[in-house]
BATI-468799 format. One record per residue (C-alpha): residue number from 1; residue in one letter; x, y, z. Coordinates in nm, 3 decimals. Example, Ala and Ser with C-alpha at 12.3 -4.5 7.8 and 13.67 -1.06 7.14 Angstrom:
// residues 2
(r 1, "a", (1.230, -0.450, 0.780))
(r 2, "s", (1.367, -0.106, 0.714))
***
This chain:
// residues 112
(r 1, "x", (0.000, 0.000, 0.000))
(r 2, "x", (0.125, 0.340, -0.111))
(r 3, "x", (0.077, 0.704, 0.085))
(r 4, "x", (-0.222, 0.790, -0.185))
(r 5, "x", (-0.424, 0.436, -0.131))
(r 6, "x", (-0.466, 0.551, 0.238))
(r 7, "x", (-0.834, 0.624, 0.111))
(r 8, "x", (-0.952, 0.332, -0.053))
(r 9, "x", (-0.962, 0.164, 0.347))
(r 10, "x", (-1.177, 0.442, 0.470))
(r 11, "x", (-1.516, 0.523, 0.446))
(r 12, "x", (-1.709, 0.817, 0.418))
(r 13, "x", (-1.654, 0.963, 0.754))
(r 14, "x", (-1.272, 0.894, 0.737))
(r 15, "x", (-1.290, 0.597, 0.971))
(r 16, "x", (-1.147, 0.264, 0.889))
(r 17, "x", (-1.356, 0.043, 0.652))
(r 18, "x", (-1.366, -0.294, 0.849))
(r 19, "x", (-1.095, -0.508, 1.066))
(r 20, "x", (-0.943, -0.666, 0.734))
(r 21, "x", (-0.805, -0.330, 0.618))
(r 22, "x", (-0.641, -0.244, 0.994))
(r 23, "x", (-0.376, -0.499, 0.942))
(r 24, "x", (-0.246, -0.347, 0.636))
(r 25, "x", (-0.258, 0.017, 0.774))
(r 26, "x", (-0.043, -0.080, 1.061))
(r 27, "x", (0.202, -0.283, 0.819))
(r 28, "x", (0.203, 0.047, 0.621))
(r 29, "x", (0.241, 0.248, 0.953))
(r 30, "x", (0.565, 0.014, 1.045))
(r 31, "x", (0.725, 0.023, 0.694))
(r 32, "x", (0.662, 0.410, 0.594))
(r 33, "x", (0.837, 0.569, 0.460))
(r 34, "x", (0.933, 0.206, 0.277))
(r 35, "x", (1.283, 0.121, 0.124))
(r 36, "x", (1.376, 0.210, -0.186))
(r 37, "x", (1.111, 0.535, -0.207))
(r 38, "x", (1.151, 0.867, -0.260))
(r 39, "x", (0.949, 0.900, 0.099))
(r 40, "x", (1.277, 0.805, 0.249))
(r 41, "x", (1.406, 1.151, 0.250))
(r 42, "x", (1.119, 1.341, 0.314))
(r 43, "x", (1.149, 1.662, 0.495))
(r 44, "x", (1.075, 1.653, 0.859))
(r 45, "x", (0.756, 1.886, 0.808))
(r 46, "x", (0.604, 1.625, 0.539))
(r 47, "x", (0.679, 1.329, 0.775))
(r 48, "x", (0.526, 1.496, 1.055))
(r 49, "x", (0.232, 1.630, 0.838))
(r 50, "x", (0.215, 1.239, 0.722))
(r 51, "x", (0.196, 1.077, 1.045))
(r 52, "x", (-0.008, 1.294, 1.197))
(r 53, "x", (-0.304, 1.212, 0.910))
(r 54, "x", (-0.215, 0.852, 0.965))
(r 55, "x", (-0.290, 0.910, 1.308))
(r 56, "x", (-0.625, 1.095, 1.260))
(r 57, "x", (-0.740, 0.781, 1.093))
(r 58, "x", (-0.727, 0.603, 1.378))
(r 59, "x", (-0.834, 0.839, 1.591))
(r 60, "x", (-1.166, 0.853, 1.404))
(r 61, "x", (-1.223, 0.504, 1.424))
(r 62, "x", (-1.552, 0.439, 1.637))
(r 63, "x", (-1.526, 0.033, 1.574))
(r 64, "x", (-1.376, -0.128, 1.895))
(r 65, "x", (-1.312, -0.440, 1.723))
(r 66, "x", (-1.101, -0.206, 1.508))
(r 67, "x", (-0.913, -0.046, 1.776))
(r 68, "x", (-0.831, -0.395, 1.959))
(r 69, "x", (-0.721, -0.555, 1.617))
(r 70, "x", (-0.468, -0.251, 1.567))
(r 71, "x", (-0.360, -0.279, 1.936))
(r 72, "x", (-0.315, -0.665, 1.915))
(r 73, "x", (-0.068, -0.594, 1.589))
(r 74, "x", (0.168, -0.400, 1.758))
(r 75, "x", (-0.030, -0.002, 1.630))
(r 76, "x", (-0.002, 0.129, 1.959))
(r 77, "x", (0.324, 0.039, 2.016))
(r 78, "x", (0.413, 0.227, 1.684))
(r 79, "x", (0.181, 0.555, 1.757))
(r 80, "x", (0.383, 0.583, 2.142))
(r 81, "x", (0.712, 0.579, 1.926))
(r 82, "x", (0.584, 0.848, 1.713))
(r 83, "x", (0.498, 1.045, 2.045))
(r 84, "x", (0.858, 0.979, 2.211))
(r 85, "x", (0.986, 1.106, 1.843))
(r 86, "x", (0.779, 1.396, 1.833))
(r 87, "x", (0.789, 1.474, 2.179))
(r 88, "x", (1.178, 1.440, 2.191))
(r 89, "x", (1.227, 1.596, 1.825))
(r 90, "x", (1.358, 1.359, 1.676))
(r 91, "x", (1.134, 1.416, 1.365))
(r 92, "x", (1.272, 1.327, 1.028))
(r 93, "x", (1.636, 1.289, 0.920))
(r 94, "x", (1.761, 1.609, 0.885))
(r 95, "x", (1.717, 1.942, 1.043))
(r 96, "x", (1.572, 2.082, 1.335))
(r 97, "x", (1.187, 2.040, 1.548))
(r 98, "x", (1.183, 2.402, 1.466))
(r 99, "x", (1.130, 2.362, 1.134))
(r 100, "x", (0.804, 2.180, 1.190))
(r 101, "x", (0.705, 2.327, 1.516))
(r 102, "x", (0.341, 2.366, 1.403))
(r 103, "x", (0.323, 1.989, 1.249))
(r 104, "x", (0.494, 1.842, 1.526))
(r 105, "x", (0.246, 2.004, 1.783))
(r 106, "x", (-0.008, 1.900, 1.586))
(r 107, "x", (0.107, 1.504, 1.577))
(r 108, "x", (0.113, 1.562, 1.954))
(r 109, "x", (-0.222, 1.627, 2.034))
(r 110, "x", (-0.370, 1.351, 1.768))
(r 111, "x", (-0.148, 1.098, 1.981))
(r 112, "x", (-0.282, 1.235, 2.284))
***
């Protein structure tokens, strides 16, 4: 799955479509930006700005079932590392958290 299919697992509302599509967000979620992309050296703004819409998918998930299925595969695990990152600016590859102050603050309150 590729950064622009993220919408073919939602509905209308922007939440998740059914359980079968929450295992390949989170093995999107663990892999982005994948090997071998472009994605790899995104700016620390974009990748911020990126995980913080992943995040607001799953944040307007009303399914439980959803919710426990992307706990039980290891999602929250990924979404408190994106919060250490964040929190600790450690954002991206290059540059600093004050290039993507806004983003980043952002990211932190989805996660919260």
């Amino acid at each position: 799955m590729k950064l622009n299919e993220i919408a073919t697992i939602l509905n209308k509302d922007g939440n998740l479509l059914n359980m079968g599509v929450v295992e390949h967000l989170v093995q999107f979620m663990l892999n982005y930006p994948q090997e071998g992309t472009s994605d790899k050296k995104l700016a620390p703004d974009v990748m911020v700005a990126r995980r913080s819409m992943l995040a607001k998918v799953i944040a307007a998930t009303e399914n439980a079932k959803c919710f426990n299925q992307f706990a039980h595969l290891g999602g929250l695990c990924l979404l408190d590392d994106w919060l250490q990152k964040a929190h600790k600016g450690k954002i991206g590859e290059v540059g600093s958290p004050k290039e993507c102050d806004k983003g980043v603050e952002d990211l932190l309150l989805t996660l919260l």
